[in-house]
C-alpha positions in Angstrom: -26.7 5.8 -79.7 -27.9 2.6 -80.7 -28.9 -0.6 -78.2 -26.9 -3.5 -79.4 -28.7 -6.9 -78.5 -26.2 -9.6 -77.8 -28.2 -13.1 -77.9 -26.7 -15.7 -75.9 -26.2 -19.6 -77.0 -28.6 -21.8 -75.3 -27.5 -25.3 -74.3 -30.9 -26.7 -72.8 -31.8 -30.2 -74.9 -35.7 -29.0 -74.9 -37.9 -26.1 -74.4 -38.2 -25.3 -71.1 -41.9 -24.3 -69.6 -42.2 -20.6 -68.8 -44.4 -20.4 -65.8 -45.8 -17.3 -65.3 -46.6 -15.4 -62.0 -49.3 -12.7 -62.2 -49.8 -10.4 -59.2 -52.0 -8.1 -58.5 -50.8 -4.1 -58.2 -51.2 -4.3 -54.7 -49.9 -7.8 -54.0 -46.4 -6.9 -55.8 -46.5 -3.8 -53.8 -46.8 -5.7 -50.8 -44.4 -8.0 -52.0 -41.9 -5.4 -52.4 -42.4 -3.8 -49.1 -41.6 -6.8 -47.8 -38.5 -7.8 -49.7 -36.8 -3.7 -48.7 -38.2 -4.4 -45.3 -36.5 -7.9 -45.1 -33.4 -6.0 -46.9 -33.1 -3.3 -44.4 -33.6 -5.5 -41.4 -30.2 -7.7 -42.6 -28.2 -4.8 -43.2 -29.2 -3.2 -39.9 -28.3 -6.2 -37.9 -25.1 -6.7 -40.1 -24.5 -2.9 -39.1 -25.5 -3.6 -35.1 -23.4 -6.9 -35.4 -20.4 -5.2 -37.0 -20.7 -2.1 -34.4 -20.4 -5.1 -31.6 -17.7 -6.3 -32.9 -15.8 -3.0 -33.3 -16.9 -2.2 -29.3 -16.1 -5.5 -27.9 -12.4 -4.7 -29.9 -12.4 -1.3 -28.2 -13.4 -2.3 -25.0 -10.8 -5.0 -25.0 -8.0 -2.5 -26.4 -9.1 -0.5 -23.7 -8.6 -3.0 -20.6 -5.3 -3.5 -22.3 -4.0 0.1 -22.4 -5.6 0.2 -19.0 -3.5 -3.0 -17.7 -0.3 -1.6 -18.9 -0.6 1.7 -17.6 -1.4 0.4 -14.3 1.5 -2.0 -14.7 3.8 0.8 -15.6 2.6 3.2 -13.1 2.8 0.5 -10.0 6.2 0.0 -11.6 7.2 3.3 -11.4 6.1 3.4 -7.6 7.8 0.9 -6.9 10.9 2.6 -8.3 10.1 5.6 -6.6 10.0 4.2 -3.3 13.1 1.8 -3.6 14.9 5.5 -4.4 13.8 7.0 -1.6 14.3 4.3 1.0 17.9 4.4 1.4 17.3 8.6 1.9 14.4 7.6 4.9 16.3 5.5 6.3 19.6 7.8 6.9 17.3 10.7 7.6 15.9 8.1 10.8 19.3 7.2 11.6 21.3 10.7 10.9 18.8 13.8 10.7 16.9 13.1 13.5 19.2 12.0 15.9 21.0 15.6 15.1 18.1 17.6 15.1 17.0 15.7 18.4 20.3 16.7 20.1 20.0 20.4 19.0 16.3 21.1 20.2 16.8 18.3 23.1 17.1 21.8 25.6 14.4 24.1 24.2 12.1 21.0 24.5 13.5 20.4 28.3 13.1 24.4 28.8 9.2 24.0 26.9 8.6 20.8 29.8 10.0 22.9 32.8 7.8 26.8 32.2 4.7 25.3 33.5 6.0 22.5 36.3 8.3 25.0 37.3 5.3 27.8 37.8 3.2 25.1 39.7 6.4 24.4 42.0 8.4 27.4 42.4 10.7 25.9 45.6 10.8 22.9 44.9 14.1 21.9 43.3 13.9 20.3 39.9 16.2 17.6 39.3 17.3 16.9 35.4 18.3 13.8 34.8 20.3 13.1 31.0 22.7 11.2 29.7 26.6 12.9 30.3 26.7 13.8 26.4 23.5 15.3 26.1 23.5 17.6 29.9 26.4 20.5 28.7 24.1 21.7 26.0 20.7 21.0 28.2 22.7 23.3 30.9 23.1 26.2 28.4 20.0 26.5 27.1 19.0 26.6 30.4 21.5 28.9 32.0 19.1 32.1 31.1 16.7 30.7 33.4 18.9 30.9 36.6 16.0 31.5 38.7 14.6 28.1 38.5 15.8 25.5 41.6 17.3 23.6 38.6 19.9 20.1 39.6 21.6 18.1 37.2 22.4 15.0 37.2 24.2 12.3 34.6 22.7 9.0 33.9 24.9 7.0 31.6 22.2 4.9 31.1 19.3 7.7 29.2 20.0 7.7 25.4 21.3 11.0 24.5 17.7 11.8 23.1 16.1 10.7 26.8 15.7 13.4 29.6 13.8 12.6 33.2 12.6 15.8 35.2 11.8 14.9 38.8 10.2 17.2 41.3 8.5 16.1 44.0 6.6 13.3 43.7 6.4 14.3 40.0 8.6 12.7 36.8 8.4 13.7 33.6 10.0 11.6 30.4 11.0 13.3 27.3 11.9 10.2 24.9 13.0 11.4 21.4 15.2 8.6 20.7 12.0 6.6 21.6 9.8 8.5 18.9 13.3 8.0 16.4 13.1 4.5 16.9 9.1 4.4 16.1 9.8 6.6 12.7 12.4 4.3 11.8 10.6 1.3 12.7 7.2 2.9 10.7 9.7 3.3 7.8 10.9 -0.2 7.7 7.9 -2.1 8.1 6.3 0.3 5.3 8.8 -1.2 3.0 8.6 -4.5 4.1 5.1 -4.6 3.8 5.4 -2.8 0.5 7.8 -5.2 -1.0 5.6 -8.3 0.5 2.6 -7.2 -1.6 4.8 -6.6 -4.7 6.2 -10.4 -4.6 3.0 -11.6 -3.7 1.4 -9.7 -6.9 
């Protein structure tokens, strides 16, 4: 295959002066050490400068994602918990009130073993509201050799029971400990919804 020359048209109104460099072997080697060296440093910060760039983008994706899917999941919570409240809350003010009148007389019986060991002739008085005494009396009624007495107070919630002996009381307050779960309930979702308004 044959080189074709192609001569270009030159347009300069007079001859131009050639100036000539000359370099020694080891000058132009030097020379061109320097030029890659110069080249390679460029591309190698363009290459540092354009892996910056790419991080800070990630980085700042990242923080975003993150953001949202703290967002979502605090959303979610708060979903969650609005759900359940309305199921606390009736438990508070339904379950426990039931399951304190049915164990109301084992825990009387549990209160009266040791007092009534320490204090075998001395009668012990039971005081409880009028709705709440038939069913304390039957659990009770197997231990018929206790100096037991009964006696109504209209006052005592149905979940309150006094044992007096001697010089000795004894509270049992379940409707008291009701009333702190309910009140621990409420102010968990009051303070729960006062942080979510407040951010």
């Amino acid at each position: 295959m044959t080189k074709r020359q192609i001569q270009l048209e030159s347009f300069e109104t007079g001859p131009m002066p050639v100036e000539e460099i000359a370099l020694a072997p080891s000058d132009f080697e030097e020379a061109r050490l320097a030029a890659f060296e110069k080249g390679y440093s460029a591309g190698w910060d363009d290459a540092v400068e354009a892996q910056d760039v790419e991080a800070a983008r990630f980085r700042s994706d990242l923080g975003q994602n993150l953001q949202e899917l703290s967002f979502t999941y605090h959303e979610a919570r708060q979903h969650l918990l609005e759900a359940l409240r309305p199921l606390l809350v009736d438990m508070a003010a339904k379950v426990l009130p039931a399951i304190a009148r049915q164990t109301l007389g084992q825990i009387v019986a549990e209160q009266l073993t040791p007092l009534a060991e320490s204090l075998t002739s001395a009668p012990i008085t039971i005081v409880a509201n009028p709705d709440s005494l038939p069913q304390i009396r039957d659990v009770l009624a197997d231990r018929s050799s206790l100096p037991l007495v009964f006696a109504e107070e209209a006052s005592l919630g149905e979940g309150q029971v006094y044992l007096k002996f001697a010089e000795t009381e004894t509270r049992i307050d379940l409707d008291g400990v009701i009333a702190l779960i309910t009140e621990a309930i409420n102010t968990y979702f009051r303070a729960n919804q006062q942080e979510q308004e407040h951010g």
